[in-house]
N, C-alpha and C positions, 0 to 999 in steps of 0.2 A: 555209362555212355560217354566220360571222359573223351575216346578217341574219336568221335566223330567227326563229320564234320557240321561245323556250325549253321550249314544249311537244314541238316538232316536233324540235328538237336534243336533245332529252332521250329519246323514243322511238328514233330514230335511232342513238342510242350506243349505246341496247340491242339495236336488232338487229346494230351490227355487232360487239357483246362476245359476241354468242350464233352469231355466226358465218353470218349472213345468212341464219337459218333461224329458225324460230318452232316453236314445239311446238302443235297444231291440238288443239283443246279444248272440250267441251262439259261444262257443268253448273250448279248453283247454287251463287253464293257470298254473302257478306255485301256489305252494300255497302264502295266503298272507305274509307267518308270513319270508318266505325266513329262516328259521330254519335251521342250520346245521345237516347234517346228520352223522351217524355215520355207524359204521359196515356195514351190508347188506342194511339197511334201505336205501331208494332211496326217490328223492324230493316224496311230498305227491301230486296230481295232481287231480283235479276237473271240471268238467265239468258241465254249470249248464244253462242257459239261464231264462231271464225273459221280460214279455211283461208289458207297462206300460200302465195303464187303470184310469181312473175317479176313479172308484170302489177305488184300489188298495190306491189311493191317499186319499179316504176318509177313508178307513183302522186305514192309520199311523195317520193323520191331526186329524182322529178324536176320534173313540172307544180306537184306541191304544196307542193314547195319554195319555188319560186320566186313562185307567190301569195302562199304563206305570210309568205314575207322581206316581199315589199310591205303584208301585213296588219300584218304586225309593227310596220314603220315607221312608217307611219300613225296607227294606234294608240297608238304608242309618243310618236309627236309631238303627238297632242292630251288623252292622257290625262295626261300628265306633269302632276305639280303641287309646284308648291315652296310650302314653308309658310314662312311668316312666325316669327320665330323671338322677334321684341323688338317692344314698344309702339311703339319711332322708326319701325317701317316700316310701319306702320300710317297708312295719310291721315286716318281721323276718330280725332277725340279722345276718348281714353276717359274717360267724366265717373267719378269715384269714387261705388261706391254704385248704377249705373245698369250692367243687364245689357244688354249688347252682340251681338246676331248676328253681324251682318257683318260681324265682324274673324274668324271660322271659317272661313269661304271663301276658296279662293282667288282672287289677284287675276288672275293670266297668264290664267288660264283659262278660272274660272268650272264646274270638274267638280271631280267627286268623287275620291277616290283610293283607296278601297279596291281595283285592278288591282293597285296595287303589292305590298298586300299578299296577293295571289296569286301574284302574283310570287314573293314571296318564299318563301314553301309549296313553288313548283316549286323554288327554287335551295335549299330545305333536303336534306342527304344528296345521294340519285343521280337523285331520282327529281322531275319534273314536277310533277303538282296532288296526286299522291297522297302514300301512307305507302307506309316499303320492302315492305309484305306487296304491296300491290297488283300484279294482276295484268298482264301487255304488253297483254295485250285491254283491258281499261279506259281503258290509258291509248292506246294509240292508237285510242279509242271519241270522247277530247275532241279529238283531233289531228284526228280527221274532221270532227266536228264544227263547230270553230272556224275550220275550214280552207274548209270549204263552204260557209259565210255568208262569207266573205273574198272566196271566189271566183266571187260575186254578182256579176255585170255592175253592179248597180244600187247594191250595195253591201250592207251592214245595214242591217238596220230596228227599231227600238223593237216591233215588232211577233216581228217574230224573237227578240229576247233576250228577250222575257215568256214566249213558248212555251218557254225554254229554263228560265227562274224556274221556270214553273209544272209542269216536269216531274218525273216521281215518282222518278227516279234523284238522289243529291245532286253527282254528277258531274257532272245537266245544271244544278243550279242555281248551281254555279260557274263553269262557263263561261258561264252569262249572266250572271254577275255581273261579268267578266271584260270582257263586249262593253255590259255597261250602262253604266259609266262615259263613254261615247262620247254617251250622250242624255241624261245629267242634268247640265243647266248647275247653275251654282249658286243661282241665281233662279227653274229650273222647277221647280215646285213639284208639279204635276198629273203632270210624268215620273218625280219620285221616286216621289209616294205609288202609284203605276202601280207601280213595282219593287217598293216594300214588299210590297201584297198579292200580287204573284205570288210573292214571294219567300217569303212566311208566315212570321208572327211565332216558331209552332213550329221551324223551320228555324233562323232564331237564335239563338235560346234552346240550340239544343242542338249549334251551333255553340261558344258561349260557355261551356254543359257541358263540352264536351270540351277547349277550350281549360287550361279550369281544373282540368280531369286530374280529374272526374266525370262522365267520359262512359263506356262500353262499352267491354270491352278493345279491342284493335288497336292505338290509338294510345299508342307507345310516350312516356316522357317526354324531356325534353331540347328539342334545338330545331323538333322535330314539333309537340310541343304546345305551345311559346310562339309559333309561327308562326302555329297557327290561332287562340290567343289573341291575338294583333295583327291577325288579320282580323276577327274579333270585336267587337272591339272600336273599329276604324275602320267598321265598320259601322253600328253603333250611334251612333257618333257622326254618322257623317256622313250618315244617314238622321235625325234628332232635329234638324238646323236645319229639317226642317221641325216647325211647330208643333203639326199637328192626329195626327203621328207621335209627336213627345214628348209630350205629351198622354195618350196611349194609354194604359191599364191596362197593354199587356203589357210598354211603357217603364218605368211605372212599378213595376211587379214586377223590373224587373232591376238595380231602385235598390242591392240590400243587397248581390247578387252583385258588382257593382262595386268599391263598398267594400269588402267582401275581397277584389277583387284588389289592392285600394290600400294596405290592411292588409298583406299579405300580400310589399310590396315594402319596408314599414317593417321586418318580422321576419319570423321564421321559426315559423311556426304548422301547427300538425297538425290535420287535421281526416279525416270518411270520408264517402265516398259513400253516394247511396240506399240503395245493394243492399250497404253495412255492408263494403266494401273498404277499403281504404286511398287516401286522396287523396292526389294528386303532389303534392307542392308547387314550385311554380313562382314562380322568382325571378325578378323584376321589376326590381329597385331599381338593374339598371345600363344601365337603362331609359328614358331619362326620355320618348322617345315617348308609348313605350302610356301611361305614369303621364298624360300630358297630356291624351292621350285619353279616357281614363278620369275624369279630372273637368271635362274640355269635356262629354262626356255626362250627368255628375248636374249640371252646370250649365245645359244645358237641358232636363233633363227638370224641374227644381226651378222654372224660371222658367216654365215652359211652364204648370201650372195648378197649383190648391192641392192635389189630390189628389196631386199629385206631390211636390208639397215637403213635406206631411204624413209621405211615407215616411222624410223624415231626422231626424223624432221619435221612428219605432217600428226594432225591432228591432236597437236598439243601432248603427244606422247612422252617427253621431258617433261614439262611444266608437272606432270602426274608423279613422275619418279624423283625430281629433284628431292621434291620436300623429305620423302621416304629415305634415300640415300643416305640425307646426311644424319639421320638418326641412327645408324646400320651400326653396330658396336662391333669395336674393334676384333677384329680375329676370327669375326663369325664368317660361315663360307657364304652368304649373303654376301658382306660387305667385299668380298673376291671377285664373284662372280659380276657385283655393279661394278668395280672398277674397271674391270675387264672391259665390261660395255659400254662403261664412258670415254674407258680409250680408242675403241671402235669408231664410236661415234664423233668422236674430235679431231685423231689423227685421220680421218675421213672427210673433215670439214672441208669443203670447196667452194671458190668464190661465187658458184653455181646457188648453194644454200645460204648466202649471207643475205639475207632479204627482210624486210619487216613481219612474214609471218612466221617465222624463224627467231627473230626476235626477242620472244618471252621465251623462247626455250634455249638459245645462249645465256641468257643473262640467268636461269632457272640452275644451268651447269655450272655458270661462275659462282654462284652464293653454296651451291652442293660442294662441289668439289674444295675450294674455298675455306668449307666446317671442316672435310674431314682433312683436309693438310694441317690445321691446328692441333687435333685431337688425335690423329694415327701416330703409333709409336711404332711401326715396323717398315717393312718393303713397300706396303701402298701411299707411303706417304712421298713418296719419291716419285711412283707414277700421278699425283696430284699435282705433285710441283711440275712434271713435265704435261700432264693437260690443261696448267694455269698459264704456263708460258705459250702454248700455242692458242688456248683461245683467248688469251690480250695481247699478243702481239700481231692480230689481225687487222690490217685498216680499217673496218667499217666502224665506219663515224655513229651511227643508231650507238651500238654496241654501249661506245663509249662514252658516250651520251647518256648512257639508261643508266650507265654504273654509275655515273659521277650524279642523278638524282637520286639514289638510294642511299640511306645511311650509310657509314662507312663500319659500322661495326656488325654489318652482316655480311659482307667479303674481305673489306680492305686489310681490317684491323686481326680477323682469322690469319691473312697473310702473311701476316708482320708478327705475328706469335711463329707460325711455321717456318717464317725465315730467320727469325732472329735462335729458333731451335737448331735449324739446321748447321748454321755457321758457329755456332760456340759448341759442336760437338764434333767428333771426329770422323768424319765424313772421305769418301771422296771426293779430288778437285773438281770434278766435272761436275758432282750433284751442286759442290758450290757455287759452282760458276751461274748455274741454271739458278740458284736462288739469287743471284746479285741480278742475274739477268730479268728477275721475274722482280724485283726492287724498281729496276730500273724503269721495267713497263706500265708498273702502279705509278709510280711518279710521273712518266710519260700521261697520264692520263688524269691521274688527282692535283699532278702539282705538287712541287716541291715540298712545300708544307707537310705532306705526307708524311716522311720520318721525324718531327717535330708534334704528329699527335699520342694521345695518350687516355684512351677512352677506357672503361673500366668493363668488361664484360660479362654475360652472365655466367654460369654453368663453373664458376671458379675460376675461370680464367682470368691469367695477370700478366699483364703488359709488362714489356722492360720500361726501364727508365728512358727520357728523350735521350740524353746525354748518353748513357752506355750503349741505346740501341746506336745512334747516331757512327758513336766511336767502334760501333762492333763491322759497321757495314764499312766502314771507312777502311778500317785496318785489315779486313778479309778482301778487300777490294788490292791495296797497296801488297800484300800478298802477295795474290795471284797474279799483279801483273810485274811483281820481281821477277816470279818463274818464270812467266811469259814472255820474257824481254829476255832471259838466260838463256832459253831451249830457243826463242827465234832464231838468236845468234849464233848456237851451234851452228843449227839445222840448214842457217842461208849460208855461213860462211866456210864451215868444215866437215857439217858432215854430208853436204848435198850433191858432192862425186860421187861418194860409197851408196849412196843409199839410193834404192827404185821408185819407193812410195814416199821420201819427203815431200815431194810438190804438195800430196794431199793435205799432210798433215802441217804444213806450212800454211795452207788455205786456213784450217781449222783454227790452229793460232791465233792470224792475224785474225778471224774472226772473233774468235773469246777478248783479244785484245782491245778490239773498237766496243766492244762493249762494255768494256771495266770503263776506256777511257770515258765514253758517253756517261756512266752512274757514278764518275768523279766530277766531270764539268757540272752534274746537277747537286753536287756536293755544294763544290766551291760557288754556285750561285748561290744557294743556301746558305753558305759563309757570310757572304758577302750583303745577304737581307739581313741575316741577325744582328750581325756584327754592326750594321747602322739601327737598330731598332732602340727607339728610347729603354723600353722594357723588355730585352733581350729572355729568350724564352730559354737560351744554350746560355750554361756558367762559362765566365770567361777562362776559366783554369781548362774546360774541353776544348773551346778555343784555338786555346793555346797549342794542346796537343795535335790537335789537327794540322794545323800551318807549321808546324814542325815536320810532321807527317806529310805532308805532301810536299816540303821540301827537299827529303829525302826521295821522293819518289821521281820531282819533276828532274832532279840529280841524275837519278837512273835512266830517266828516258836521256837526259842529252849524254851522258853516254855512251847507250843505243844511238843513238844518233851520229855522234862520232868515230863508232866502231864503223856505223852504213859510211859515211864519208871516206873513210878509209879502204875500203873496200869499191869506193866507185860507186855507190848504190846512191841514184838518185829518184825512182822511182818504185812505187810499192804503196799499196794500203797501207800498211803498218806504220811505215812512213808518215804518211801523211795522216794520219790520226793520231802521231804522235806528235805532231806539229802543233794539231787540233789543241790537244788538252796543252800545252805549253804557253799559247796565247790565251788560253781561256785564264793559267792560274796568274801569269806573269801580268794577266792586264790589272787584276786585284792587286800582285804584290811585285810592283817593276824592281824593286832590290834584290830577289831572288835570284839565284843564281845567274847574277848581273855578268860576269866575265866570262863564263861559260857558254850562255845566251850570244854574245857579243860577235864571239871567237868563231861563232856558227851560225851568225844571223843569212850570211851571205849563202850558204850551204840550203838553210833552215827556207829560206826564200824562192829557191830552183826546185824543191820537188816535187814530183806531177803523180797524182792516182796511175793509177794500171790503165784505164781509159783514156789519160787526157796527153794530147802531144807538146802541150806547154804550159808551164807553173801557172797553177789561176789559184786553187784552192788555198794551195798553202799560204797565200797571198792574203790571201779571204778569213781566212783562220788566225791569221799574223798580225791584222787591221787593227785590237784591241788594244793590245800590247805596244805594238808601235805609235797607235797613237797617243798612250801615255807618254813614252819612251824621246819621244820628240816633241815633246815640253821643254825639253832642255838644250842647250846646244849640242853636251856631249852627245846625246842621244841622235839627233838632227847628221853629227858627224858622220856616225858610227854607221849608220840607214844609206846616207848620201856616198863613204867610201867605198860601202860593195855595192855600186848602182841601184839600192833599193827603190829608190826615186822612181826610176824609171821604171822600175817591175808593177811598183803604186801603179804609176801612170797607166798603162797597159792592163792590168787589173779593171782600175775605173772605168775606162772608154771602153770596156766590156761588158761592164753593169748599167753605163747608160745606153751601150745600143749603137752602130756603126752605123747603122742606117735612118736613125732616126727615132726608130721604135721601142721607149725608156722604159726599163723594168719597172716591178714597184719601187717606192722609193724604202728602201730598207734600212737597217742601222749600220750596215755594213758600205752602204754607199756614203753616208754622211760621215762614218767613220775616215774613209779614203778622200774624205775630200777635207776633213779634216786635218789628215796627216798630211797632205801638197800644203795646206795651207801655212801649216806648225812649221814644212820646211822650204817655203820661201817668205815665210816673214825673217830666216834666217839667211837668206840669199845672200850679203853680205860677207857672212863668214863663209858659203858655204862654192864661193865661187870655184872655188879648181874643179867640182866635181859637177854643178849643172849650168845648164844654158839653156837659152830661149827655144831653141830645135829641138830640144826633146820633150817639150811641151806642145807642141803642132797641133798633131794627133787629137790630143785634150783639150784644143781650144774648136775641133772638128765638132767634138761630139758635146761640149757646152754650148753648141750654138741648136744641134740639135735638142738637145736637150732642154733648151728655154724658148722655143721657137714660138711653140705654142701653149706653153704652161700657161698659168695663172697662179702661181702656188709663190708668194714674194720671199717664204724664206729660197726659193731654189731659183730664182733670178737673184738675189742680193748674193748666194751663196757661189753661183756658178761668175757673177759679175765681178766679186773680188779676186777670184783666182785667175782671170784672165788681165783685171788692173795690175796683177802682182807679178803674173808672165811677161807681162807689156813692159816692165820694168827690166826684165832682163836682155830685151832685143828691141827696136828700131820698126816704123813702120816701111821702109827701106828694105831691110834684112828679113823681113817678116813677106813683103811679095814677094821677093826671091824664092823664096820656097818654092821647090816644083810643085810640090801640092797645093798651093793656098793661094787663093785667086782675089780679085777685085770683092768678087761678091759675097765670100768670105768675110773678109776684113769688112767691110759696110754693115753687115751685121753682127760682126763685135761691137763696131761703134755704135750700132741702136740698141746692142745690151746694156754696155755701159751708161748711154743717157737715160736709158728708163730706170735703171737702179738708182742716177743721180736725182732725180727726179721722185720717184718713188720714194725715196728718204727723207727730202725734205717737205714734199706735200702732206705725207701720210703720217697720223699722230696710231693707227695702229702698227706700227713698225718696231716698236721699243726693243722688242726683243732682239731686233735686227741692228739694233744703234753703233754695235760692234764692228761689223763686216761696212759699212756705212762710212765708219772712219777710214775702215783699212783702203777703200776704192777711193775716197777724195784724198789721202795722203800719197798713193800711190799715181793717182791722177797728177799730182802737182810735182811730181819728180819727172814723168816721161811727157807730157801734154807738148812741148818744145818737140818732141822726135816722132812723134802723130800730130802731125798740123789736120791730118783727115779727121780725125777722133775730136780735135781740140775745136775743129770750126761745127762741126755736130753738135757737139756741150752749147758752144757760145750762142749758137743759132735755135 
């Protein structure tokens, strides 16, 4: 009896253990399959009897046998399907990022294979399609059944196994299910969605109930109910490559049950049925089939339409797969098919879904995806690196907030091993660029400190050194934006006649470029904490190398810089972020490319973003640097010979406000006011180039500006810079102004007496003792040329 089938050999051993005799029986029973119900639907219930006769015995033993054997083979030869187990055997190339169908299918084929997994149902325990309760009449009910479609002259018919779907026993819808795989190639698409409806959505749903040990008693646990859990769930699967199937509502309701069965093979979890029983728990995890299966399904129901991938926002649907994910071992089509669907579900992300119930299942993807960028050695570690950048360079503040209370050696420090992999091997520039960029974001969020730690982790993994990570991000940084400054240059200055498409790839540039520049300024802050730190965490010999290093580079930009001068080019992002990073290093190291700087301060000072119609930023970027720079006289010269002064000025009376209404007060305003200050304490030397009138403006907006403060360092501060204008010009020369009236000037002089005033009453002022000196010495040089000012003090 080799050829039979294992229905027909599985009835058959029963009658001859019961000793060629059957017990003849009428009544109602439950059905076999004990199926969960749902909605209205109620147990399925049958009534059936049979009488056992010679006849009936030579039936099965003999004619039906021997149909059966030849159905068996047939079937057994065109429903077989072997699956693909790795990418190599795969003929189209899987693009990263891009969801793939047709690598689901079989190739020998072209059918389905959920037979097998009825298959398998019959060889669990003693018994065929059923559970041990079932009764010999049921099961030789499918023996009939499947035997007398076999033993069609003509054959089966599509038409035969939908009668068999659509009938109200669950007994006949698995043996149609059994004979359907014979009509659905894997291209017909009109034979599947044919099987679905007859087969009803209800039908699997409570298929997939019962698998998951919430179904109706009968089905006892163990390999009963992981059986019909593998039919389940190849069902689902292999009915969902069609589109207009995954699509479905009732696909997408079976999004969260899924996920728990995928949770559920990461641990061991309790849960209870509708009806308040106790749920099976059923393990999975030495599994890795069904697990594959299981996310072949939420990956096309996720790609199949939005309503569908919506569902891996609600109901904690991540939070279930994260943990599973990042266990997923490298190469397996498991861990394919999850990255597929986490790129789905990310490059999808919308300001719509950043919300606090959303919440645990971002930060669920960050710590998943996170493991497997440390540990993946092929193509999905690239698409990690590209879904870590888009969900940390998201503004929501929750986000950043949840990571930065989590240890760091469950995302940060995975990171920093996948970045620090990626850049010391040979790569392309673009994946490099995304890992400085995805540097940059962790810092943006941890803080600087970030590449200065050094945690030891579990699973063997070993951190670089501070020092050589430190030096590895630095020097793949200075790199890329050598390149980036060579190809700008082409691109803006000779090759942008010839060419139709540079605009774009110019955008592109300057983009890669504000972001090196951005992950160098948080370098050089870094620099600049260690390098004053009693117990320096960085050897001075790295140091060293670095301020070497980025003197060659801040080289390179000026330049870039002086190629754009030459050319006319005053305006440009590139531009002006290269401004950015120049005052960031030179305000640490003002000897650096001191002549250079110099030669181009006056240039370095006029450039304006793409949006702005007059220099403010570069100004603002410049603020650091200059106000070192003008410590000194030569420095104070150098500012004041190409009208810097006046750019200051203009700058300032724009951060406090024309109308009165004073930003916050920021480091960049105290800066600017620093630098007026550094250059009219040198007003002496510095006469050929300023005067009292180009101060107006700046004494408009110091009046607004302390009008109604209370804050004494910004009256003491705003009070000395107008002592120190007042020095340059005449209360005389000063109403002349067309702008600057009676009521003006009156309220200089009640800034000045309250700052006089405020110094010598107030013993909390100390810090202020400075600016204090600078207003009464400068008071006693002009007091003669404001008699208005001087009878205010006296009175």
């Amino acid at each position: 009896m080799a050829g039979m089938l294992p229905v027909v050999e599985c009835a058959r051993r029963r009658r001859l253990h019961h000793g060629g005799s059957t017990d003849s029986s009428t009544g109602t029973r439950r059905s076999s399959y004990c199926l969960h119900t749902i909605g209205c639907e109620a147990h399925l219930t049958a009534t059936g009897s049979m009488k056992t006769t010679i006849s009936n015995k030579e039936v099965h033993e003999g004619a039906l046998g021997s149909v059966a054997r030849e159905a068996k083979e047939r079937l057994d030869a065109r429903l077989r399907i072997r699956r693909y187990r790795s990418l190599e055997s795969n003929s189209e190339q899987v693009t990263p990022g891009r969801v793939q169908r047709e690598v689901f299918s079989s190739k020998s084929t072209g059918k389905f294979g959920w037979s097998k997994k009825l298959e398998g149902i019959r060889a669990s325990g003693a018994c065929s399609l059923v559970t041990p309760t079932v009764h010999v009449a049921e099961e030789r009910y499918i023996v009939k059944v499947a035997a007398s479609i076999a033993m069609e002259s003509t054959g089966p018919s599509l038409d035969d196994c939908l009668k068999l779907l659509r009938g109200q026993r669950d007994e006949q819808k698995l043996a149609g299910l059994l004979l359907a795989a014979k009509f659905c190639q894997g291209g017909d698409t009109a034979s599947v969605l044919k099987v679905y409806e007859a087969v009803g959505a209800r039908f699997l749903h409570r298929l997939l109930m019962t698998g998951m040990g919430k179904g109706a008693s009968g089905v006892k646990s163990g390999e009963e109910q992981e059986a019909f859990l593998r039919l389940s769930i190849t069902l689902l699967a292999a009915l969902c490559r069609v589109p207009e199937i995954a699509s479905s509502e009732e696909m997408n309701s079976q999004v969260p049950h899924v996920a728990e069965i995928i949770s559920r093979s990461y641990g061991s979890c309790d849960g209870t049925n509708s009806d308040g029983g106790d749920a099976v728990l059923v393990s999975i995890g030495s599994d890795p089939f069904i697990v594959e299966e299981c996310y072949e399904f939420l990956l096309l129901v996720a790609s199949a339409s939005e309503n569908g991938l919506v569902k891996f926002y609600e109901s904690g649907v991540m939070d279930m797969l994260a943990p599973h994910i990042s266990t997923l071992t490298d190469g397996s089509r498991s861990l394919e098919f999850a990255m597929q669907l986490l790129q789905l579900v990310v490059n999808r992300l919308s300001d719509d879904l950043l919300n606090d119930e959303n919440l645990r299942g971002m930060l669920a993807m960050v710590t998943s995806v996170a493991r497997q960028f440390a540990v993946l050695q092929n193509i999905h570690k690239f698409d990690a690196l590209h879904m870590l950048t888009t969900l940390l360079s998201s503004n929501y503040v929750p986000l950043h907030e949840a990571l930065r209370s989590i240890s760091t050696d469950i995302w940060a420090s995975q990171i920093r091993i996948g970045i620090s992999e990626i850049l010391q091997n040979r790569v392309v520039s673009t994946e490099k660029l995304q890992a400085l960029l995805l540097a940059d974001l962790t810092m943006s969020i941890l803080g600087v400190n970030w590449l200065l730690e050094h945690t030891r982790l579990h699973h063997n993994q070993e951190l670089m050194p501070v020092d050589k990570f430190l030096l590895l991000v630095l020097e793949s940084s200075r790199v890329e934006v050598a390149v980036l400054l060579n190809e700008l240059a082409y691109l803006k200055y000779e090759a942008s006649r010839s060419s139709s498409d540079a605009a774009g790839t110019i955008f592109q540039k300057q983009r890669s470029l504000a972001i090196l520049f951005s992950l160098m300024e948080k370098i050089i802050k870094l620099m600049s904490t260690v390098s004053g730190a009693k117990d320096p965490s960085v050897k001075e010999s790295t140091l060293t190398k670095m301020i070497l290093g980025l003197n060659e580079t801040i080289d390179l930009v000026l330049d870039f810089l002086q190629d754009s001068k030459d050319h006319g080019q005053i305006k440009g992002d590139d531009l002006l972020a290269a401004v950015r990073i120049i005052g960031s290093y030179l305000a640490e190291a003002p000897t650096a490319c001191k002549e250079k700087t110099r030669d181009l301060l006056g240039y370095l000072l006029s450039i304006e973003g793409e949006e702005e119609s007059s220099p403010f930023y570069s100004v603002c970027f410049l603020l650091p640097m200059l106000c070192q720079s003008t410590m000194d006289i030569d420095g104070c010269k150098a500012l004041a010979s190409v009208g810097g002064h006046k750019m200051i000025v203009e700058c300032l009376v724009n951060m406090i406000g024309r109308n009165g209404k004073m930003v916050n007060i920021s480091d960049r305003v105290l800066l600017a006011c620093d630098t007026i200050l550094n250059l009219l304490l040198n007003r002496k030397e510095l006469e050929v180039w300023i005067e009292g009138s180009q101060f107006v403006s700046l004494l408009h907006a110091l009046i607004f500006w302390t009008e109604n403060c209370k804050d004494p360092s910004v009256v003491m501060m705003a009070s000395s810079i107008c002592s120190l204008v007042f020095d340059l010009t005449s209360e005389e020369s000063l109403l002349n102004q067309w702008n600057f009236d009676q009521s003006s000037f009156e309220k200089l002089a009640h800034l000045i007496v309250r700052s006089l005033n405020q110094g010598e009453i107030s013993e909390d002022f100390k810090d202020q003792s400075d600016l204090h000196q600078i207003i009464v010495a400068a008071y006693c040089d002009w007091a003669d040329r404001f008699p208005f000012v001087r009878n205010a003090v006296e009175n």
